[in-house]
N, C-alpha and C positions, 0 to 999 in steps of 0.2 A: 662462039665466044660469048655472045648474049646469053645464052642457054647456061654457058659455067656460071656467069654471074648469077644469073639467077638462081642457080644453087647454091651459091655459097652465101648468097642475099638469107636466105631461107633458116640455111644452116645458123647463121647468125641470132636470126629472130629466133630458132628455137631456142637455141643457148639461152639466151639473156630470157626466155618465159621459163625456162627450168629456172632459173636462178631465182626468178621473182614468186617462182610455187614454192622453194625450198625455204625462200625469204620467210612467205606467207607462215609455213608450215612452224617454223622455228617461235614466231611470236604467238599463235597461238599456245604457249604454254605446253607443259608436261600432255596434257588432256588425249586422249587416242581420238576425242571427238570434237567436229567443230563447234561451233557456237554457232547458236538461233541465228537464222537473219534479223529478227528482232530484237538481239537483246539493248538492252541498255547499255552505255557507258559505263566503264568500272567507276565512275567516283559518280552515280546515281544507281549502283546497287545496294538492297538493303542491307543492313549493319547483320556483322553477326553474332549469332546469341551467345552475348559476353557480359550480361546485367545489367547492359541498358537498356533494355524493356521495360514499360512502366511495371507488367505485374511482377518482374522481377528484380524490381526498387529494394533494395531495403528502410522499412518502416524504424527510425528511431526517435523513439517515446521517452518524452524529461519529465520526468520522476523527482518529488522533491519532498524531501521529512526533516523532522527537526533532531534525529536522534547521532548521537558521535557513533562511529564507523564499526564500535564492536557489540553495540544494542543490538538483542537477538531480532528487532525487527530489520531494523538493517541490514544486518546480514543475511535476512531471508529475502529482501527483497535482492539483494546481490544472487542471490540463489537463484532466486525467479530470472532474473535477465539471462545468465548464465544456460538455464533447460530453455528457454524460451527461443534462445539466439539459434541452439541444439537442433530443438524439436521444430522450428522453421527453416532448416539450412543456410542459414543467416539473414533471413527476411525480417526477422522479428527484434529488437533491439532494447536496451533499456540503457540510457544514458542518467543517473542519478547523481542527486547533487543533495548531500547531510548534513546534519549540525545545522539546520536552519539556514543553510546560504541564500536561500530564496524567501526568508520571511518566516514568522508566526506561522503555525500551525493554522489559524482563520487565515492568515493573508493567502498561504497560497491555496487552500480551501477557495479564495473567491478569484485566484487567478487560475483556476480550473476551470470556476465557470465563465470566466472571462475569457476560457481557449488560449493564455499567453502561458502555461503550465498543461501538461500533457492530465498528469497522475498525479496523486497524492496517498496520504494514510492521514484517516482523521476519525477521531469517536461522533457518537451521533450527535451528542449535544453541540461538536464545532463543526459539525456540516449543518446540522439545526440554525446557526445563528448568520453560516456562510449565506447560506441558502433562502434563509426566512423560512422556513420551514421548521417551526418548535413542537411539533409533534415528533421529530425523530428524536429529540432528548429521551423519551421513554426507554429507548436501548439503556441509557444509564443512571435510571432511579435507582435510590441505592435496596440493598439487602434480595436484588435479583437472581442471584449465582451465588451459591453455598462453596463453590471451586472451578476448576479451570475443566472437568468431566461434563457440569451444567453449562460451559457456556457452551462447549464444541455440541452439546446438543440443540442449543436455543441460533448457534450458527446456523446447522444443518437445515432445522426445519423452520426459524422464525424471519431472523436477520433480511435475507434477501427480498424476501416475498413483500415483506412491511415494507422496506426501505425503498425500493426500487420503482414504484410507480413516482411518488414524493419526490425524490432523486431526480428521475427523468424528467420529470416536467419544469423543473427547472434548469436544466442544462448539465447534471451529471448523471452518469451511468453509474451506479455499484457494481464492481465486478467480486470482489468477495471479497474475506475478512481475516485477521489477523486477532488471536485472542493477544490483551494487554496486559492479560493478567488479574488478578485479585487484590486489591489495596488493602494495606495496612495500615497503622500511625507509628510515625517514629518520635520519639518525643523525647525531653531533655527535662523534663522539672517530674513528671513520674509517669509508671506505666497506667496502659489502661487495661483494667481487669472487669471493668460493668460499667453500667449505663450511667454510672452517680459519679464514675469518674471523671467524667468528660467536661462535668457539669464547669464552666469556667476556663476553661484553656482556651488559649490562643494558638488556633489551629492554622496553618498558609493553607486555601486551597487554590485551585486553577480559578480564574475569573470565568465560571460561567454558575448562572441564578440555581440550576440542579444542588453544585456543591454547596453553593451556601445555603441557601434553606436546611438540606441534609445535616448538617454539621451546627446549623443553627435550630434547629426540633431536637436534635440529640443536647443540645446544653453549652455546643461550646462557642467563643466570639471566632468566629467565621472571618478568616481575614485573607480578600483574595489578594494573591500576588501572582506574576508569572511563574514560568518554573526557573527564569533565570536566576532570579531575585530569589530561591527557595534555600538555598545553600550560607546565604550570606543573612538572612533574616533567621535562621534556624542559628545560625552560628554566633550571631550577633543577639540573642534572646528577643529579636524583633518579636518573634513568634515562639511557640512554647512546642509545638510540633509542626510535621508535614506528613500529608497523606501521601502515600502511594503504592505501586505494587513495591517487591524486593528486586529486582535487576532493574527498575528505573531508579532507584533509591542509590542502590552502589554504584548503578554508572555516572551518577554526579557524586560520586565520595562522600553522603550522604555520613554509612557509618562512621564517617572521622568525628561529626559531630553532636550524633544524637545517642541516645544511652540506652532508648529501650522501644522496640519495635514490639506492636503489638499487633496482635493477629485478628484482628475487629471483622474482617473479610465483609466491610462495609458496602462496597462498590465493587464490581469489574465492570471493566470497560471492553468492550470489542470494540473494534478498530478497524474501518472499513475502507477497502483503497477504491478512489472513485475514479474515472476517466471522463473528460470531456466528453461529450456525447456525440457531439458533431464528429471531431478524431476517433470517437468509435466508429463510426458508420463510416467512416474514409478506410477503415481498413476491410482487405475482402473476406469474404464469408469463411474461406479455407481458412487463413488466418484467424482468424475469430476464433475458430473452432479449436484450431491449436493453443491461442489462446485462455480460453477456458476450461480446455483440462489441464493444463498447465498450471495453474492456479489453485486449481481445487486442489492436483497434488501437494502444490507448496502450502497450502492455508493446513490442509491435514499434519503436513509432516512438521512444519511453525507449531501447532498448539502443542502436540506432542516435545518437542523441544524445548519449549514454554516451561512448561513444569522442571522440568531438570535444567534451565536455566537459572529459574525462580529458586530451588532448592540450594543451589552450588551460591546461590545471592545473599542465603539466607546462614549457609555457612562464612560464609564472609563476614556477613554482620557479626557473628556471634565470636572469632576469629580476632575481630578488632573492640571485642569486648561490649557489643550491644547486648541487653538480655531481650533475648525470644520468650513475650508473655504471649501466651494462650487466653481465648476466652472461652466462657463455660455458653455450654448450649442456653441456658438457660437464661442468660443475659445477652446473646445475641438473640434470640427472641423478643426478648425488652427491647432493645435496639431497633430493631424491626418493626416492631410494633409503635414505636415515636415517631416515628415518618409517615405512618398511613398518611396525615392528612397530603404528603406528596402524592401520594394515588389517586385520591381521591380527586384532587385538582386538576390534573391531566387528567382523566375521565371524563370531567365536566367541561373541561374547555377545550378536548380534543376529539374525545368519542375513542381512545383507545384502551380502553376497562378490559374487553377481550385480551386484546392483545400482550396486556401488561398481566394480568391472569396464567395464560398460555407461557409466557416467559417465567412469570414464579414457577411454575408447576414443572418444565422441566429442567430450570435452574436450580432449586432447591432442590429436588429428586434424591434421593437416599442414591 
């Protein structure tokens, strides 16, 4: 009798251990295999790779410029975010902000170096003044660039090399350039056809010492304003003209008020987007790399667009009845030749005589 019990004791106990294998088997999961005696608890395994990794963060960079949403640089820079975002599988990002929402072209020039601004687009003379740094004004003495062919040359081989030591030692990086274009005068009391023209007009330029000397050696009363202020002093006879290229000129409705645009090809400006330096070096080398060719593509295919923006600008003007005046080679030489002592002065007070040489020679270039 003891002997049944104990069989059927038995019989029991196996029961209820199949049940407790079949238990076991069930919670581990789908899996054919068991789990480590070590592993860890499910809610101290590591995460899975789903973009919260630091190097698979996505980087986004505030970008900030002064120009309305359909200025061709603007719109290159939309371009750039756009292959950038592409060409990093969304690591790389550009969040911008136009039409000045963040300030004057200097202000956020100095909250770049201040690291509270990622990026910018500024000429040299207003990373010159951001920076303390007045030997980069030299990118924009005037009668350097004959066209927009000499500046994508003075890009390629001058721009970076000069800028970037200067740059970096105060807290921005150049990453590369966007042509601005060739300036002209628009002007309401009469054209300019030579050097005797000038003699006397009430010209708006940009508040920085380059334009007015420039404009005050050529003959005319140099009167700085912003560019806010350019539209409404031109229109108001504050001023007798306004310098600039032709697509910055129409994208402030410029031809509505002035009568005749001349072709003086006084100034260009290159336009150099800078980075913080620190947020440079925060981003990794891979990126970096995407980065900069990134860039180079957009800087080449911008100037190339540049031209046939400037062109299609220049029909506008004439469209809304501005007259397109020409000048003769032979008085943009005169012209040129009135501002040596600008040379000459950066030379003496900067030591960059070369450098301003090497920029005539392949700006002006046939």
């Amino acid at each position: 009798m003891e002997g049944y019990k104990m069989k059927k004791m038995l019989k029991v106990v196996s029961i209820v251990l199949c049940a407790a294998m079949l238990l076991m088997t069930g919670c581990s999961g789908n899996s054919g295999t068991a789990p480590a005696s070590n592993a860890a608890p499910a809610a101290d395994a590591a995460p899975a790779a789903s973009g919260d990794a630091p190097a698979a963060e996505a980087i986004t960079l505030k970008v900030g410029h002064i120009y309305s949403a359909t200025h061709n640089e603007a719109l290159w820079l939309e371009e750039l975010g756009k292959r950038l975002e592409e060409a990093s599988g969304g690591r790389l990002k550009l969040s911008i902000f136009g039409g000045g929402q963040l300030g004057t072209e200097r202000e956020m020039a100095e909250q770049i170096l201040l690291g509270t601004l990622d990026m910018g687009v500024s000429g040299g003379s207003t990373w010159a003044n951001a920076l303390n740094a007045p030997s980069l004004s030299a990118l924009e003495l005037p009668f350097l660039y004959k066209d927009i062919d000499g500046q994508k040359k003075v890009m390629d081989e001058v721009v970076l090399d000069f800028a970037e030591p200067v740059m970096v030692e105060s807290g921005v990086r150049p990453l590369f350039c966007f042509s601005a274009s060739i300036r002209g005068a628009l002007t309401t009391t009469k054209p300019i056809k030579s050097l005797a023209d000038i003699s006397g007009i009430k010209m708006r330029v940009p508040e920085n010492n380059v334009y007015v000397q420039t404009w005050t050696l050529l003959g005319a009363n140099a009167t700085a304003l912003s560019w806010s202020e350019a539209y409404t002093s031109l229109s108001q006879s504050v001023v007798d003209g306004v310098e600039a290229d032709p697509s910055t000129l129409v994208d402030a409705n410029l031809q509505e008020v002035g009568k005749y645009y001349s072709q003086t090809n006084h100034m260009g400006t290159i336009h150099i987007v800078g980075i913080n330096e620190a947020k440079w070096q925060s981003i990794p080398a891979d990126l970096q790399e995407i980065f900069i060719k990134t860039t180079q593509e957009v800087s080449s295919l911008q100037v190339e667009d540049r031209k046939v923006t400037d062109q299609a600008a220049m029909d506008k003007m004439a469209e809304a009845g501005v007259e397109i005046v020409d000048v003769s080679v032979e008085e943009y030489n005169k012209m040129a030749a009135a501002v040596q002592p600008l040379y000459d002065e950066f030379d003496a007070e900067y030591g960059v005589g070369d450098v301003i040489s090497k920029i005539r020679e392949l700006g002006t270039a046939a």
